[in-house]
Phi, psi and omega in degrees: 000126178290330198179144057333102206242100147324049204284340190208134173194193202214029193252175200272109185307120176115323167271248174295322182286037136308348192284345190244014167319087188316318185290338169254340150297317143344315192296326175285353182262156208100325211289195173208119183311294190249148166323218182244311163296014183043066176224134183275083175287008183280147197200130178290121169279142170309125183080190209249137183257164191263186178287185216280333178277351176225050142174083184281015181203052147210154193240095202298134172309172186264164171279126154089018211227353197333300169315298200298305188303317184311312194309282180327328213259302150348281190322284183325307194282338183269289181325326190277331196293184154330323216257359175232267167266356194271351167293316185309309163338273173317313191297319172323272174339303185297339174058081170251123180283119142267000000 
């Protein structure tokens, strides 16, 4: 995975519309979406995560934003999972012809 983006949302200017933030957006490249076990584990934190090379899977929270984080922590474990992108994924990775 390449990338993600938040281009449109509806949350509260100053809180949660922080998710569409360059500067809070920014904080994700380096991470990583999956575990060593590709079980998708990335996940936004209360506080500041460490950098991307020494804590790729976690992401500092928004202040004041608790829900949009939680929301986020949400999005992410279910789309990325089984139950969603993550057979496409594995097949993708696994360098499978569709």
């Amino acid at each position: 995975m390449l990338g993600l983006t938040y281009y449109e949302q509806k949350e509260t200017p100053g809180l949660g519309g922080e998710i569409a933030n360059p500067k809070w957006q920014a904080l994700w490249r380096g991470r990583r979406v999956y575990d060593e076990s590709w079980e998708p584990r990335i996940t936004v934190i209360k506080g500041s995560a460490g950098p991307p090379d020494k804590d790729p899977l976690r992401v500092d929270g928004l202040s004041g934003a608790t829900v949009t984080s939680t929301a986020v922590n949400h999005l992410m474990a279910f789309w990325m999972s089984d139950n969603a992108y993550g057979r496409f994924l594995r097949t993708f990775r696994e360098g499978a012809k569709t």
